[in-house]
C-alpha positions in Angstrom: 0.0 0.0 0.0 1.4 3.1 -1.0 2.7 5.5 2.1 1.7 9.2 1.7 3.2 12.1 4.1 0.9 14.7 5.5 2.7 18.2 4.9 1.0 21.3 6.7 2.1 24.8 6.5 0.9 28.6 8.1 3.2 31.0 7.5 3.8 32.7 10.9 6.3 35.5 9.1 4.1 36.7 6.1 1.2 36.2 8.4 -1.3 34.3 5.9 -4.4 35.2 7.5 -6.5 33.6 4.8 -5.0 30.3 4.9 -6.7 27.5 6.6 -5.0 27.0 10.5 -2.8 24.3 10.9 -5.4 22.1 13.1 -7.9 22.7 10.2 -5.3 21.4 7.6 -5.1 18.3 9.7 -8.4 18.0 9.8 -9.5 17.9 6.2 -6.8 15.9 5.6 -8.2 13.0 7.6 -11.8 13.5 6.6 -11.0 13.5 2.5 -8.5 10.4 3.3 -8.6 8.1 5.6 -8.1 5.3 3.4 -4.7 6.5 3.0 -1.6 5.3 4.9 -0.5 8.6 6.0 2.3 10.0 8.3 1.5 13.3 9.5 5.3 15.3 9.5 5.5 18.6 12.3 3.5 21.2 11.1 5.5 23.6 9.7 5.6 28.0 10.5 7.9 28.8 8.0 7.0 31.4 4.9 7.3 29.2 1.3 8.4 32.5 -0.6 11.7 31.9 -0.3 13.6 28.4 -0.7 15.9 26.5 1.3 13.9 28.3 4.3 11.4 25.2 5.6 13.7 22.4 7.3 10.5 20.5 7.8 9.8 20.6 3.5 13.6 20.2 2.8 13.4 16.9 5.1 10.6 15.5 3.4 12.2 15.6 0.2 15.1 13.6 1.2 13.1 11.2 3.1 11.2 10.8 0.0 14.2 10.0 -2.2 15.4 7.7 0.3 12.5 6.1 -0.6 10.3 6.1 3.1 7.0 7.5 0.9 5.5 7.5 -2.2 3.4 10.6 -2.2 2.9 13.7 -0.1 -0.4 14.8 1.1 -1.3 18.4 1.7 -4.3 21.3 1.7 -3.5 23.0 -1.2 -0.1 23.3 -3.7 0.2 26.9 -2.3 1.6 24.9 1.2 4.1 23.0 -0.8 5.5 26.1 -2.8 5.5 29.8 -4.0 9.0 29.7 -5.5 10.1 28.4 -8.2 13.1 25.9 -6.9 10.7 24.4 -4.8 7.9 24.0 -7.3 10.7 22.6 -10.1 11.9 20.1 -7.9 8.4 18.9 -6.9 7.5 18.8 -10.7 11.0 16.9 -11.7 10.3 14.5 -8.7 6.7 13.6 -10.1 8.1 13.7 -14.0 11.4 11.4 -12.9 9.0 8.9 -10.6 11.0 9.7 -7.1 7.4 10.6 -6.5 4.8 8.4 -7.3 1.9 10.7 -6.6 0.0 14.1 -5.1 -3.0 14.3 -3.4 -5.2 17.8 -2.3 -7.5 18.3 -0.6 -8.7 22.0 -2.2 -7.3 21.2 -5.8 -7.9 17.6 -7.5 -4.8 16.6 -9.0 -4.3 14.5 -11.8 -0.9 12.4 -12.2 -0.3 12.8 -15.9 1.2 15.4 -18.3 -1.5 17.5 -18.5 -2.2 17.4 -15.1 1.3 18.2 -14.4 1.6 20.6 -16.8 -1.7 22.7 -14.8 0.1 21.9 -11.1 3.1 23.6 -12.8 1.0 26.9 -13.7 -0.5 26.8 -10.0 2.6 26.7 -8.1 4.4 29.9 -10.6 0.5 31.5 -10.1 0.8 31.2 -6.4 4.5 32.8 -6.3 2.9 35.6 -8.4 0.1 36.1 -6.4 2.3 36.4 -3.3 4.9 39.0 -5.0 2.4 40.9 -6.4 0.5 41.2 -3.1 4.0 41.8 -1.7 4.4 44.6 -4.4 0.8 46.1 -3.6 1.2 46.1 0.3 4.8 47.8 0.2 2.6 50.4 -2.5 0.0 51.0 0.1 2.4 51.7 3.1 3.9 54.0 1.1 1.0 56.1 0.2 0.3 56.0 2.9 3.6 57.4 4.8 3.2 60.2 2.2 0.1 61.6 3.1 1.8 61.4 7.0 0.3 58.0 8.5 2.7 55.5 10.2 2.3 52.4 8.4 3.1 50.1 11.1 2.8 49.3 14.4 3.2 52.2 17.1 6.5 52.1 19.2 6.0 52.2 23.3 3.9 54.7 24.3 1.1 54.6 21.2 -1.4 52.3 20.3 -2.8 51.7 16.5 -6.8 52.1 16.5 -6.7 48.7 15.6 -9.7 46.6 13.3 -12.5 48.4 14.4 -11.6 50.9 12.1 -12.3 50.7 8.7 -8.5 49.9 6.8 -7.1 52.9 5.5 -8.4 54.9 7.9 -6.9 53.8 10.9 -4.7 55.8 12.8 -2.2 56.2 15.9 -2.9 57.8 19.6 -1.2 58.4 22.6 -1.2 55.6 25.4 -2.6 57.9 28.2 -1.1 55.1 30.8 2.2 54.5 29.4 3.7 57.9 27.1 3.7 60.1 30.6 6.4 57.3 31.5 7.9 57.5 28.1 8.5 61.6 28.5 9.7 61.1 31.5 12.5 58.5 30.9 13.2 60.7 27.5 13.7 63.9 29.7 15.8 62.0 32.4 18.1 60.8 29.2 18.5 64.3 27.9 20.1 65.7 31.1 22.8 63.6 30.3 23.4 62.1 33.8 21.8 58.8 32.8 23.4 56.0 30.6 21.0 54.2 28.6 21.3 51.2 31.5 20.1 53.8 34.1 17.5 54.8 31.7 16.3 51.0 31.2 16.7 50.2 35.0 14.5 53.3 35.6 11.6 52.6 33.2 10.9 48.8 34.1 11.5 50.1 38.0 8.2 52.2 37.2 6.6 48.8 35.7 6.5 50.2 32.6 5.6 47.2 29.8 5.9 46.6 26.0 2.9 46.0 24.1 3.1 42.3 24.7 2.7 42.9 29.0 6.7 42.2 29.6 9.4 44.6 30.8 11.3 46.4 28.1 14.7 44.5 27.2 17.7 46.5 27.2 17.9 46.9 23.3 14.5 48.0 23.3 15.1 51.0 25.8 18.1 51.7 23.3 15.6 51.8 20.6 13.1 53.8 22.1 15.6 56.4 23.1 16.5 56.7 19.6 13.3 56.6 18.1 12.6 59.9 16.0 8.6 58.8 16.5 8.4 60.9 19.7 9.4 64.3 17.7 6.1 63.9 16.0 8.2 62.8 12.8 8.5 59.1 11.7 11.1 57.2 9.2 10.0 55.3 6.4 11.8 53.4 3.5 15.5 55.9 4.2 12.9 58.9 4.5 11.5 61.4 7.1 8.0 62.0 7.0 6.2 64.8 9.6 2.8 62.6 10.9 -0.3 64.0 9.9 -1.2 65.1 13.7 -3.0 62.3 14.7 -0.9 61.4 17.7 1.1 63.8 20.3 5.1 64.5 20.1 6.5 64.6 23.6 10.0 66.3 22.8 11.6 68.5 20.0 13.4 67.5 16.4 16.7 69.4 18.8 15.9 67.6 21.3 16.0 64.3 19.9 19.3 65.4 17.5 20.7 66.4 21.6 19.9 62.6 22.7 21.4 61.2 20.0 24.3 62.7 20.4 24.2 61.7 24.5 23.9 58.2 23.2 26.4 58.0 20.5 29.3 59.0 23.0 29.2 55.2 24.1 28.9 52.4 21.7 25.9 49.9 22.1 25.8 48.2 25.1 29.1 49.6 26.9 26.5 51.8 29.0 25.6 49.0 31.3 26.8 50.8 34.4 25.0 48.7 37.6 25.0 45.1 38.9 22.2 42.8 38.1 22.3 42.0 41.9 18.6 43.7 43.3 20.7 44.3 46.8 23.5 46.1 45.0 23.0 49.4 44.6 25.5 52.3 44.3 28.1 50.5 41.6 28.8 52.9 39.2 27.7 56.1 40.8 31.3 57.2 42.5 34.9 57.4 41.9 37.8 57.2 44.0 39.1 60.7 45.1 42.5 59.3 45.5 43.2 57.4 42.2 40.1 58.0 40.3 39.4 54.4 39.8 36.0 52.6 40.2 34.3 51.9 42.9 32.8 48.6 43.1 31.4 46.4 45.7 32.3 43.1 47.8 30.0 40.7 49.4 30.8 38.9 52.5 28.3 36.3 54.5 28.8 35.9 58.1 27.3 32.9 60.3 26.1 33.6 63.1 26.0 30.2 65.4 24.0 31.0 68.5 20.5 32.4 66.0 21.7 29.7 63.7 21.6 32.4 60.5 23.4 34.0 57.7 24.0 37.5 57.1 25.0 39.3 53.9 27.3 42.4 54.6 28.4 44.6 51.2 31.5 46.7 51.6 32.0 49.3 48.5 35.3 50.3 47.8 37.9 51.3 45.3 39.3 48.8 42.6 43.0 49.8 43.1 43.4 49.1 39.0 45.4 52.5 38.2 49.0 51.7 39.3 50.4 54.9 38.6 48.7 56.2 41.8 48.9 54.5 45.6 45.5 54.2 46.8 44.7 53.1 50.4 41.2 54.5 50.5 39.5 52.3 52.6 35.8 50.3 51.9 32.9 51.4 53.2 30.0 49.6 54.4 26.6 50.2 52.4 24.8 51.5 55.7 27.9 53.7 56.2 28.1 54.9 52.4 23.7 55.5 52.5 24.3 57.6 55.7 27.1 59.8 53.9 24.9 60.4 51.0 22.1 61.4 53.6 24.5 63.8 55.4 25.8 65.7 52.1 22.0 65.7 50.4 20.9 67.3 53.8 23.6 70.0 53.2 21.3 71.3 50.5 17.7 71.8 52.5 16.1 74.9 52.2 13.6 76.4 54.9 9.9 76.5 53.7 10.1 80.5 55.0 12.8 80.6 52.1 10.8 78.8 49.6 7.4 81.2 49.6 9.8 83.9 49.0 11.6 82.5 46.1 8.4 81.5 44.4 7.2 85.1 44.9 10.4 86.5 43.4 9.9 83.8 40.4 6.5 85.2 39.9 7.6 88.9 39.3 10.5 87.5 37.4 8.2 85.7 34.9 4.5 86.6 35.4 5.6 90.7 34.4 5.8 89.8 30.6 3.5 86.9 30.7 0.8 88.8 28.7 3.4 89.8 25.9 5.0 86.7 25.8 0.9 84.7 25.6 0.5 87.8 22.8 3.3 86.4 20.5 2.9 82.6 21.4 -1.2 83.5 20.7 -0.2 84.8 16.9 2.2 81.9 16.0 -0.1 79.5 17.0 -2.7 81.2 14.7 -0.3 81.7 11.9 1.2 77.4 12.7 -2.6 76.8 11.9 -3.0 78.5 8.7 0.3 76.8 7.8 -1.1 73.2 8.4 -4.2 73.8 6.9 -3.0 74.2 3.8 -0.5 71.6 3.8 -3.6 69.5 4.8 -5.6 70.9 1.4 -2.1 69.6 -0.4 -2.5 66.0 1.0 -6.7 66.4 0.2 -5.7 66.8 -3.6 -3.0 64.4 -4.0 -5.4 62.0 -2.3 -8.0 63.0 -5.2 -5.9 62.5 -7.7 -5.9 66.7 -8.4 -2.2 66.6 -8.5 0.6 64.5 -9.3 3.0 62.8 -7.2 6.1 65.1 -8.0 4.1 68.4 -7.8 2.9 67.4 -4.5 6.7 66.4 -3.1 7.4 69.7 -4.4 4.9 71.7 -2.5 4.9 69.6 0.5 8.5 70.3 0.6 8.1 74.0 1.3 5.3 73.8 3.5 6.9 71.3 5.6 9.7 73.6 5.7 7.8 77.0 6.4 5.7 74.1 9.4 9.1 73.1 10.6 11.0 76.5 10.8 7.8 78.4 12.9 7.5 75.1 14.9 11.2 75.3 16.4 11.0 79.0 16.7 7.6 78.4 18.6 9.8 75.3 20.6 13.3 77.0 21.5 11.8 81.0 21.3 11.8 83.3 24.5 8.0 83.0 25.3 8.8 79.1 25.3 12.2 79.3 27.2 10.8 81.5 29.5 8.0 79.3 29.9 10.0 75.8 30.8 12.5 78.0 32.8 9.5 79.1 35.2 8.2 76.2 35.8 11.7 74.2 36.2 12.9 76.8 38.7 9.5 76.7 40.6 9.6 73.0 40.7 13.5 73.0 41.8 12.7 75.2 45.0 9.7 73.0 45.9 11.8 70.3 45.9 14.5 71.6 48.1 12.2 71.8 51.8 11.0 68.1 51.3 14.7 66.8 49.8 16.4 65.5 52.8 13.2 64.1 54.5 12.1 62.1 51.6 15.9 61.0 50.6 16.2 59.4 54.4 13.2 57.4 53.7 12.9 57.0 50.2 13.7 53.4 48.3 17.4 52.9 47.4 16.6 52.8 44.0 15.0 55.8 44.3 18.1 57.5 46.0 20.1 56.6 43.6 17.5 58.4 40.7 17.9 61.5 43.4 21.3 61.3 43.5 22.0 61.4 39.1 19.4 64.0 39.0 21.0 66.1 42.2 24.8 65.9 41.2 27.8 64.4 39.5 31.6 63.7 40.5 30.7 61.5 43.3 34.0 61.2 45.3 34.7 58.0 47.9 37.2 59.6 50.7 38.1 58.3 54.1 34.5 56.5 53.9 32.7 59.3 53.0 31.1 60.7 49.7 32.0 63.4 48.4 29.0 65.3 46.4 29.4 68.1 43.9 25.8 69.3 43.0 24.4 70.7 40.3 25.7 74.7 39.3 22.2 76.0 40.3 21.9 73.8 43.4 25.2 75.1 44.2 24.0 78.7 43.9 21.3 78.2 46.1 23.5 76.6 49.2 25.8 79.6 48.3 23.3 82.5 48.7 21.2 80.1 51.8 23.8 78.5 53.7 25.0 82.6 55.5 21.0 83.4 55.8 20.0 80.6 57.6 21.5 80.8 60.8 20.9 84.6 61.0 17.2 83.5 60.2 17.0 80.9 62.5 18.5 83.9 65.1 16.0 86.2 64.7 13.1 83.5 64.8 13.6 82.9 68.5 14.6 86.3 69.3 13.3 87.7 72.4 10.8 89.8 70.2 9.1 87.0 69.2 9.1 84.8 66.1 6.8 87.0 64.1 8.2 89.9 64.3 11.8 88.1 64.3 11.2 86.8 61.0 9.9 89.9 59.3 12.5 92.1 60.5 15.0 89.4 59.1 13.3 89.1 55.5 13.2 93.2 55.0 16.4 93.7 55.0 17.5 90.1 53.6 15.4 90.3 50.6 17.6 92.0 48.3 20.5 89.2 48.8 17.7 86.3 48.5 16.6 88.3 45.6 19.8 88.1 43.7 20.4 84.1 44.5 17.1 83.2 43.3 17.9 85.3 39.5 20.9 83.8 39.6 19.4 80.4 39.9 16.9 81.3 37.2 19.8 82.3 34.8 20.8 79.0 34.9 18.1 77.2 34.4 17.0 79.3 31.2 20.6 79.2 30.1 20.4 75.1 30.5 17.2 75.2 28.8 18.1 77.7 26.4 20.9 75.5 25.2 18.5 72.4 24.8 19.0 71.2 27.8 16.9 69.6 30.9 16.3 70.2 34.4 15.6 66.6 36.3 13.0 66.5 39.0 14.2 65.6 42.4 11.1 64.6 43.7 7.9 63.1 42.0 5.2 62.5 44.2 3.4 60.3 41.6 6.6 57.9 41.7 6.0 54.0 41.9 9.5 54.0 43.9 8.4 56.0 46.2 9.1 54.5 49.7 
């Protein structure tokens, strides 16, 4: 009795939606032949487009010359090929007798010459069906990217509108639970404290997930960092296209060309800066004053005999790698190093007393023009409008078919340009610089009265976040760290530091607290004045220059202990 395999096929690459599933194949199979003496292979998940690509199809074939079958059984001929290797050597197997016969059970199949002559013309039909639906498909997308649609699936932080939209029409919005995560991570990145393994610790510490419910992997925070999506721009095919407004941008085309350039000072994957130990913590955060070399961290487990139990102890200290220098800096244990970083964050508190008057003096600072500045930003948002408007009656006749492909590139081009210049003056003008500095510089001194209570009991991993955004040039001497802040943090412990004790003084004077403390504030107010416009000539100039100001605290934070 003649022995028949059973080949099935779904393509789980090319996505054949329209193809019978592979239990279904199976199924007919047995219903249309169960006469047959049939040996049902592995189903196969492998696209037939290409040849030397199905191991399951390629072992067939030499089981079948080594003679173990006569005949192969399948669904269709589309499941045995759509190339034309493939379909040649099932044809020269039939025509040479290696195999004795074909059976279908959505095509009848004749063994003869005419019959083989029609499988032939099936087989080259079905690998010209597939390129020309290939062809179509790559057509559509980009039609599709030209009149400024994404034409794929939405990167972390979007979400396609998915089938309940009619095709064609769909379109891409913002994930209102998971892009506020996204900005955040992309603004922590652009201060350029953060290595891209900081950034991807960060975001899965927040439980942020991909679209499939899973933590980001360390490629894909790369990816995301880099992904010119979040401008409000997308890349297509080698090209740039500006998206037709249907989804938010979180930063700026110079903001993204600033990250890039953050990233690119470290090749892929030399960023990973921490331990993949959860109970290590501070790696990669300091130096060593003396030599300048790493600090990195030592376990040690103690028993203890009489409570029968072990006890994990971690000593940080320096590697001792640079021979030209002598180092004899000595370790430091992890409670010791967490209560140095408590004692030099707490060198940076700020009174509330101190706080209501620098958020006064930010007011007259910014508020005084605020009507001028609303006045211009007002009129370019009118005249931004206009501008997309018509670009948007450019994309409506191209659509129609009222204009040709090259006119519209043409046109498009300018107003993309005239969109793109007003855009960036609108993004890095004075109404908007003014505009981030304000509310950066009120944010920073809200922080400051709440800093060192929250640090003390905050999570470690949330330390360490306070710690990248609050400073840099961590030192390790003589067991304590050594913390150089941030230029405007600096300028505030400058300007406070002298005040506070003359404050604190006159608070609990004889004449009372009140009085004490309004006596001390008239005639302090002009040096508080000029530390708190000094402070906000900082932050514009950071923000000025593209640059970021990092939030100490976030009371929305998952970390936070």
């Amino acid at each position: 009795m003649p022995k028949y395999f059973a080949y099935v096929r779904k393509s789980t690459e090319s996505k054949e939606r329209q193809i019978l599933s592979l239990p279904g194949q199976v199924k007919r199979i047995r219903e249309m032949f169960p006469d047959l003496d049939i040996v049902f292979l592995p189903p196969e998940s492998k696209s037939a487009f290409k040849p030397y690509n199905r191991p399951i199809f390629e072992d067939m074939i030499a089981r079948i010359k080594a003679g173990e079958a006569d005949g192969i059984v399948a669904w269709h001929p589309n499941r045995l090929s759509r190339n034309e290797i493939d379909a040649a050597t099932i044809s020269y197997m039939l025509r040479t007798g290696e195999l004795a016969d074909l059976k279908f059970t959505a095509y009848s199949f004749e063994n003869s010459i005419e019959g083989l002559m029609a499988l032939q013309g099936l087989m080259s039909h079905s690998q010209y069906e597939s390129g020309k639906l290939q062809k179509i498909c790559k057509q559509g997308m980009a039609d599709k990217a030209e009149l400024g649609h994404f034409p794929a699936q939405a990167p972390p932080g979007y979400l396609n509108s998915g089938p309940t939209v009619n095709q064609g029409e769909r379109f891409i919005y913002a994930d209102k639970k998971r892009l506020p995560l996204v900005e955040r991570a992309l603004r922590l990145a652009l201060t350029g404290d953060y290595t891209a393994a900081e950034i991807h610790r960060t975001i899965n510490g927040w439980g942020f997930t991909g679209r499939k419910g899973r933590p980001l992997s360390y490629a894909q925070t790369i990816d995301l960092l880099k992904n010119i999506f979040y401008t409000g721009y997308f890349r297509w095919n080698g090209r740039t296209y500006h998206n037709k407004g249907t989804y938010p941008a979180v930063i700026t085309l110079d903001e993204h060309k600033r990250l890039l350039d953050i990233l690119g000072r470290c090749s892929r994957g030399a960023h990973r800066r921490y331990s993949k130990r959860s109970y290590v913590n501070y790696t990669g955060l300091m130096k060593c004053h003396t030599c300048g070399g790493a600090i990195i961290v030592t376990e040690k487990w103690k028993h203890y005999k009489g409570t029968n139990r072990d006890a994990l102890y971690l000593y940080y200290h320096c590697t001792r790698k640079k021979r030209a220098t002598e180092c004899h800096e000595p370790a430091v244990t992890d409670a010791g190093l967490v209560a140095s970083f408590e004692e030099e964050v707490g060198k940076y508190r700020l009174m509330p007393e101190f706080r209501d008057v620098a958020l006064k003096i930010l007011e007259d600072r910014y508020v005084e023009k605020a009507e001028e500045v609303e006045a211009v930003r007002a009129s370019q948002k009118l005249e931004l409008g206009r501008m997309q408007e018509r670009s948007q009656r450019l994309i409506d006749m191209r659509a129609n078919g009222e204009i040709t492909s090259e006119e519209f590139l043409a046109r498009k081009d300018d107003y993309q340009g005239s969109i793109d210049s007003l855009q960036k003056r609108m993004a890095n003008g004075d109404s908007a610089v003014r505009s981030k500095a304000f509310k950066s510089a009120v944010a920073l001194f809200n922080d400051l009265p709440m800093l060192d209570e929250t640090f003390r009991r905050a999570t470690p991993v949330m330390k360490r976040r306070i710690l990248l955004a609050f400073g840099s040039n961590l030192l390790l001497h003589e067991k304590k760290v050594l913390l150089q802040a941030k230029k405007w943090y600096q300028e505030i412990r400058k300007g406070y530091s002298p005040q506070e004790a003359v404050f604190l003084k006159a608070r609990t004077s004889e004449k009372g607290s009140t009085e004490g403390r309004s006596s001390f504030f008239a005639l302090n107010i002009p040096k508080w004045w000029t530390t708190v416009n000094a402070v906000a000539d900082l932050v514009e100039a950071e923000i000025a220059k593209g640059g970021a100001i990092p939030r100490l605290l976030e009371d929305d934070h998952p970390e936070m202990g």
